[in-house]
C-alpha positions as CSV (number, residue, x, y, z in Angstrom):
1,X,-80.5,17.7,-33.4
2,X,-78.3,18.1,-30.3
3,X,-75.2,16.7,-31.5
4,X,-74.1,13.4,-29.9
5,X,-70.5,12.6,-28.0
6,X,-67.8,12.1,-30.7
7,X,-67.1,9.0,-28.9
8,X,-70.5,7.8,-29.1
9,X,-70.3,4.3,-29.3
10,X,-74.3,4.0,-30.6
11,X,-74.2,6.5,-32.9
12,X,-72.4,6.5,-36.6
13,X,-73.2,9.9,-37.4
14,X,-76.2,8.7,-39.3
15,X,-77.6,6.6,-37.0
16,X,-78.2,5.4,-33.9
17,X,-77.5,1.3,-32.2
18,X,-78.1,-0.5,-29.8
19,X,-75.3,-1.9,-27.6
20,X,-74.8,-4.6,-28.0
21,X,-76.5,-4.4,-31.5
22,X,-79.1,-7.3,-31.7
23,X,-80.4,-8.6,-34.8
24,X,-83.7,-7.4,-35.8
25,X,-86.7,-8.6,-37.4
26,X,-86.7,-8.6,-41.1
27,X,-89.4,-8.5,-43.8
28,X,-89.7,-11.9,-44.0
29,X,-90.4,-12.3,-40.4
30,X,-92.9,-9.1,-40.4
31,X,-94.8,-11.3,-43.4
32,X,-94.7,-13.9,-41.6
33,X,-96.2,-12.2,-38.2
34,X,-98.9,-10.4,-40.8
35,X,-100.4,-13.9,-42.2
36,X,-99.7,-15.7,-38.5
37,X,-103.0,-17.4,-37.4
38,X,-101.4,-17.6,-33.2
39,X,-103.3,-14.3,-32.4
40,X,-104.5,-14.1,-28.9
41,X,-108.1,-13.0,-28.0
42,X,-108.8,-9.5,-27.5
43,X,-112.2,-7.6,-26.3
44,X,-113.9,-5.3,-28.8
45,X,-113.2,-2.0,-28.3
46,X,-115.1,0.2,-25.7
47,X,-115.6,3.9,-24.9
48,X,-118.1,3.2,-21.8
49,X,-116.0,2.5,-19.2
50,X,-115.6,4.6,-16.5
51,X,-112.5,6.2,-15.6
52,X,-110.8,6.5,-12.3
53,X,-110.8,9.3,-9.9
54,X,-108.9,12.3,-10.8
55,X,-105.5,12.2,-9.2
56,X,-104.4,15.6,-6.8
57,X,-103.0,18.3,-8.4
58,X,-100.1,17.8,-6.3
59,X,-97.8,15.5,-3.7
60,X,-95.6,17.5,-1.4
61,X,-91.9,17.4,-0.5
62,X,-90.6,14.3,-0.7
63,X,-93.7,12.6,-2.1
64,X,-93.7,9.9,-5.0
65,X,-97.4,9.0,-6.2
66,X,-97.8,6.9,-9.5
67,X,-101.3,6.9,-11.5
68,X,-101.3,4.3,-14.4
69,X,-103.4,6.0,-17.3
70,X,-102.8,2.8,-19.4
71,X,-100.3,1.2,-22.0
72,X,-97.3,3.5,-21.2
73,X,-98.7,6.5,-19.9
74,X,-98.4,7.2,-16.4
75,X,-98.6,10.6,-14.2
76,X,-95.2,10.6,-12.0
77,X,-96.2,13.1,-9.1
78,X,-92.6,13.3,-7.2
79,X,-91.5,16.6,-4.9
80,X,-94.5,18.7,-6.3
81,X,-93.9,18.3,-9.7
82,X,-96.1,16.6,-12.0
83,X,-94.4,14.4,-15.4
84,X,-96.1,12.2,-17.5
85,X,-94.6,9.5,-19.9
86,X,-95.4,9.1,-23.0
87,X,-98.7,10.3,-23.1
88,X,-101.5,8.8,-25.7
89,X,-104.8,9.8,-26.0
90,X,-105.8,9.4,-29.5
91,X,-107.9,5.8,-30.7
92,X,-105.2,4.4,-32.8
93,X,-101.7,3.6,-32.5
94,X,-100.9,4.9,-36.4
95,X,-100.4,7.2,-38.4
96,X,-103.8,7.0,-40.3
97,X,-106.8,7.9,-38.2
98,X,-108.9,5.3,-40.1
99,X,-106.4,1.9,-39.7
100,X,-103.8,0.8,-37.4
101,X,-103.9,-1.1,-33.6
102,X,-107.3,0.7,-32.0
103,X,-107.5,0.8,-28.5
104,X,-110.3,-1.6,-26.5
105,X,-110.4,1.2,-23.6
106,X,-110.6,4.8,-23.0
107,X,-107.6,6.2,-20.8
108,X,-107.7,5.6,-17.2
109,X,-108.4,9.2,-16.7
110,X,-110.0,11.4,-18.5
111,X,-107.5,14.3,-20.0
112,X,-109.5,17.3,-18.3
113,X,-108.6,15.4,-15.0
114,X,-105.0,15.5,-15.3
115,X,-103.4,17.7,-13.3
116,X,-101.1,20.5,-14.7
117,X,-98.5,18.6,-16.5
118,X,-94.7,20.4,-15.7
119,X,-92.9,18.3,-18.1
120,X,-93.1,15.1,-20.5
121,X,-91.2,12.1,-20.5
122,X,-90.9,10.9,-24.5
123,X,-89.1,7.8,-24.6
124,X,-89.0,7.1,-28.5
125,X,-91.1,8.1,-31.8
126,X,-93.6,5.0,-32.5
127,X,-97.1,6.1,-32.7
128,X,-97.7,4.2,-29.4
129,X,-95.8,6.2,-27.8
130,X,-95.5,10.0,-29.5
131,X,-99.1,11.1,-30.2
132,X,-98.8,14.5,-31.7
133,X,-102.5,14.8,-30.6
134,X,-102.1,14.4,-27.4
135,X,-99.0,16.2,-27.2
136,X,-100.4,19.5,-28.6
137,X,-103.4,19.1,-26.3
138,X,-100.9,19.1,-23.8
139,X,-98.8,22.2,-25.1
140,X,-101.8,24.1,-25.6
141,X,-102.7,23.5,-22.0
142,X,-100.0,23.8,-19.9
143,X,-96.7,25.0,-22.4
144,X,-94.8,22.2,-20.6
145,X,-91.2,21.1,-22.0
146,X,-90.7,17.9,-23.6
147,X,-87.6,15.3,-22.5
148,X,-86.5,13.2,-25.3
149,X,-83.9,11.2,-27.0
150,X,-81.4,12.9,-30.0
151,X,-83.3,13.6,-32.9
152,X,-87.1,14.1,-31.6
153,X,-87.2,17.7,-31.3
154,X,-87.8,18.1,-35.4
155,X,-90.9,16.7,-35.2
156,X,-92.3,18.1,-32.2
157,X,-91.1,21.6,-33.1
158,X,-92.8,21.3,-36.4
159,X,-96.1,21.0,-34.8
160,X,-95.8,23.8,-32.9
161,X,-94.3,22.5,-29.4
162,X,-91.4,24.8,-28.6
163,X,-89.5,23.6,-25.6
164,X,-87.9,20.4,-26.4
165,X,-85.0,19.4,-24.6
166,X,-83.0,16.5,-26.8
167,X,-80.6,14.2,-24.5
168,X,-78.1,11.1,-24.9
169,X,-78.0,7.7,-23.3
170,X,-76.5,9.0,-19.0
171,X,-77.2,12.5,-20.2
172,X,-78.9,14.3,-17.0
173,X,-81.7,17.7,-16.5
174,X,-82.3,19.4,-13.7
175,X,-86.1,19.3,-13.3
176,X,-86.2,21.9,-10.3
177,X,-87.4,21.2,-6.6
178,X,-84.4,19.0,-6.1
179,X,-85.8,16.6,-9.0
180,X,-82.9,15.1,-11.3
181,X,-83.8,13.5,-14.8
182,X,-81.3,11.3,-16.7
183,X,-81.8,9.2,-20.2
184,X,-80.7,5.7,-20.1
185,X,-80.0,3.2,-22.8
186,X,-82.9,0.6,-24.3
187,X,-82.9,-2.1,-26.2
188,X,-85.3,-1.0,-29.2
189,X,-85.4,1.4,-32.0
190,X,-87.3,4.0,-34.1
191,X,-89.4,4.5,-36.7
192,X,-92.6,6.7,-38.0
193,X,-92.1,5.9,-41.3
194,X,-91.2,3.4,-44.1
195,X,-87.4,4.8,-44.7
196,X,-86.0,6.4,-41.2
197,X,-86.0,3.4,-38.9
198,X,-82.9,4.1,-36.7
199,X,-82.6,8.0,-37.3
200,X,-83.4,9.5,-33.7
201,X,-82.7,8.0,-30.5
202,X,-84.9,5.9,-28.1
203,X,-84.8,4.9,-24.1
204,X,-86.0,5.0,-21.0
205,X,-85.6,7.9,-17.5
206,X,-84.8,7.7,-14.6
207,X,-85.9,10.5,-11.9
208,X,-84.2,11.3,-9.0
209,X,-86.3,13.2,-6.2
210,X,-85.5,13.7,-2.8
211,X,-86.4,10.6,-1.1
212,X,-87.5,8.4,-4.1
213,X,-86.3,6.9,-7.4
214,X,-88.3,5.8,-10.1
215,X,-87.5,4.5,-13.4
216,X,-89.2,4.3,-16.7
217,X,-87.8,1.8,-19.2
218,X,-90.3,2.6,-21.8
219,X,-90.0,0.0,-25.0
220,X,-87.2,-2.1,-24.2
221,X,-85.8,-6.1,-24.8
222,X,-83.3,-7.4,-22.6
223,X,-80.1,-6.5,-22.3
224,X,-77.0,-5.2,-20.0
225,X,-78.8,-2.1,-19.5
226,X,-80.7,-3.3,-16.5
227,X,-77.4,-3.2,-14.7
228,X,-75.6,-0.6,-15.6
229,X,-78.6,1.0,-14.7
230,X,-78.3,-0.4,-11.4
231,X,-74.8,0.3,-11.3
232,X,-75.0,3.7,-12.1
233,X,-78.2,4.5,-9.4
234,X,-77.9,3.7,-5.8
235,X,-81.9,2.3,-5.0
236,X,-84.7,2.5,-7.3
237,X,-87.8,2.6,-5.4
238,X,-89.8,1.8,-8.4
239,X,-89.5,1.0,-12.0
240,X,-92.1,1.0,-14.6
241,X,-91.4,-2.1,-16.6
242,X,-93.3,-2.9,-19.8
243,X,-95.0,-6.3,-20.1
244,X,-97.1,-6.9,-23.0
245,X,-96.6,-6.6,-26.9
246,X,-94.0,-9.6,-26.2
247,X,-95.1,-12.6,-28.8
248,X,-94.3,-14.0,-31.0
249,X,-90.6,-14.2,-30.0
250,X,-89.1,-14.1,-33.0
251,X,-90.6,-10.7,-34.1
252,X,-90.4,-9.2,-30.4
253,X,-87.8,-10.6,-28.5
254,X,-85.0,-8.0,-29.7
255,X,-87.4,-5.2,-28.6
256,X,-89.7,-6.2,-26.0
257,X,-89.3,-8.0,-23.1
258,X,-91.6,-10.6,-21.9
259,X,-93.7,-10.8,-18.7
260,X,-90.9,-13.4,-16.8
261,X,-88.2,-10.8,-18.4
262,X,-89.4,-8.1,-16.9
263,X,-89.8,-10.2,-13.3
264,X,-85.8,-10.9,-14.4
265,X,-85.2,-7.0,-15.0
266,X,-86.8,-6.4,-11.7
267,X,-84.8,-8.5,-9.9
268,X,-81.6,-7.2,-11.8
269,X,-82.5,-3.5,-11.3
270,X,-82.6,-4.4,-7.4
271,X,-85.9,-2.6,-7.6
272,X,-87.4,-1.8,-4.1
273,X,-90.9,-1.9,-5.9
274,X,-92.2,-2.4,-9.5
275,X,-95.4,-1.6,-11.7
276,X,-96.5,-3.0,-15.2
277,X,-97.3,-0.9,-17.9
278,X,-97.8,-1.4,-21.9
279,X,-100.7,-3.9,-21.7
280,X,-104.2,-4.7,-22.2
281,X,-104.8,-1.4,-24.2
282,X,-103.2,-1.6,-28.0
283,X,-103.1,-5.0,-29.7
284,X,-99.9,-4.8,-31.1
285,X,-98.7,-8.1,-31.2
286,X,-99.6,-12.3,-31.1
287,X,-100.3,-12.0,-27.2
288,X,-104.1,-11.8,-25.9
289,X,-105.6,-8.5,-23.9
290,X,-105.4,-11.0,-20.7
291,X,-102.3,-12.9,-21.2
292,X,-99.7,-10.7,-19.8
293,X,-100.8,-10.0,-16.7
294,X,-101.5,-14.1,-16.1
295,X,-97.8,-14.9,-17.3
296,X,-96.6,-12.2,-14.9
297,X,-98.5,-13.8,-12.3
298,X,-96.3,-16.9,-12.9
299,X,-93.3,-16.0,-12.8
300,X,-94.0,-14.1,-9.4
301,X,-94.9,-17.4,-8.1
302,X,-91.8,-19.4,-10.1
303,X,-89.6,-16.5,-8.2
304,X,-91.5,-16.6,-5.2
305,X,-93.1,-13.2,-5.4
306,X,-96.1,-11.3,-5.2
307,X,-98.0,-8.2,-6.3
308,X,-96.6,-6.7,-3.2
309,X,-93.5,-6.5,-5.1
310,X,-94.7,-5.7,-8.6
311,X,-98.0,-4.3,-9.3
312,X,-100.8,-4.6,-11.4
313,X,-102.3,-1.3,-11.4
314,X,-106.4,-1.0,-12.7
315,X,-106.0,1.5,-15.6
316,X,-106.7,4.8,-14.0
317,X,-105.9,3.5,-10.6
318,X,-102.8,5.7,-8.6
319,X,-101.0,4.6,-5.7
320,X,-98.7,6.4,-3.0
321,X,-95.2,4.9,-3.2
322,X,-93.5,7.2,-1.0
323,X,-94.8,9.9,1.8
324,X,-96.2,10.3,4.9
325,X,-98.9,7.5,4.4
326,X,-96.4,4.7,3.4
């Protein structure tokens, strides 16, 4: 593992924190989430559905185009390169192939339709999120690097993907074509197993290209990260805030934010433009396929926006944010 700052106020040396460090669910409250009845309804899973339209192999100079594949994994096309965030294309969320959270719909595009991938955007280690299926697909295709938090590469060097570049919370990586990537704080942690919750580091990016900022917050609650964020990056054109996987609050408020938090983290960010991702594909939580997306819609109206400011995006759908058709 790259080794952290010495002054590294979220690391101990054996572990990493959250600042400020909130209170996480126990094993009582994981029992008690297990045996709750208050689960919302979710369709049964489906490989027929058709896919979207494969996106272009590339934007030009100064372009920003955003595809949502589905849960977290979305195709950033900025300045002619082409990153993808956490990207998951196996059936479960788990680390058995025969148990765990199944998904109810196939990716929003199909893998042979993404474009050559130049790099991947790994914001933590839960199976949700880091599919060593997908990611060795993705090696074996295109040899792309991997940009993660502390403590990541071990696992993805074990099976077989070479290039992993490990960063800290404001650490920053010259992507090339005038595109800057920097790792920013969360509000979450890490796990893949039963003993090493804690043990590598987890957060969101934020990309930098020539005429257009995005950020990806990946898992996240809430927290002061929203503006330091803003603080420390003059506009973001677009952030990619998580909505789903938010109830029941005492289980999920530490670690994921809920669909009026994320119209809150919007609004904090001073975000020209957002998008919703991590819904309506894992069940992962108390909250229905549906219900998201409909408490989004409320808060829009309670804070008198619209989908104009943050989108809903059809899984496999992609959008221009930033060229010469905007």
């Amino acid at each position: 593992m790259a080794d952290p700052d010495e002054t590294n106020e979220h690391y101990d040396g054996k572990r990493f924190y959250n600042v400020p460090d909130r209170p996480h669910p126990g094993i009582g409250d994981g029992l008690k989430f297990l045996f709750s009845a208050d689960r919302g309804e979710w369709d049964e899973p489906r490989d027929d559905i058709e896919p979207g339209p494969p996106p272009p192999k590339r934007v030009g100079p100064g372009e920003l185009r955003v595809t949502f594949v589905n849960h977290a994994t979305v195709l950033i096309q900025i300045d002619g390169l082409n990153l993808i965030t956490d990207p998951v294309y196996g059936k479960r969320a788990s680390p058995v192939p025969f148990a765990g959270p199944r998904r109810v719909r196939p990716p929003g595009i199909r893998f042979d339709d993404l474009p050559p991938i130049d790099a991947v955007l790994l914001s933590h280690d839960h199976y949700d999120h880091l599919c060593v299926e997908t990611l060795t697909r993705l090696h074996e295709r295109d040899q792309m690097p991997v940009y993660t938090g502390l403590g990541n590469a071990e696992l993805l060097e074990d099976e077989g993907i070479a290039v992993v570049h490990e960063l800290d919370w404001w650490q920053g990586r010259s992507l090339g074509k005038n595109v800057e990537l920097n790792f920013v704080p969360a509000q979450h942690f890490s796990n893949r197993g039963l003993h090493d919750r804690y043990e590598t580091l987890w957060g969101g990016f934020v990309i930098e290209g020539t005429e257009a900022t995005v950020y990806f917050a990946g898992d996240t609650g809430d927290g002061p990260h929203f503006e330091e964020i803003a603080d420390r990056f003059e506009a973001i054109d677009l952030a990619l805030l998580p909505i789903g996987a938010y109830r029941p609050r005492y289980m999920m408020e530490a670690i994921h934010i809920s669909p009026a938090e994320a119209v809150a983290a919007h609004q904090r960010l001073g975000a020209r433009q957002s998008m919703a991702i991590h819904f309506g594909t894992f069940p992962l939580a108390s909250d229905g396929q549906h219900e998201p997306v409909e408490l989004l819609d409320r808060a829009l109206t309670a804070e008198k926006l619209t989908r104009n400011e943050f989108w809903v995006l059809e899984h496999g759908e992609g959008r221009d944010v930033h060229g010469p058709n905007r």
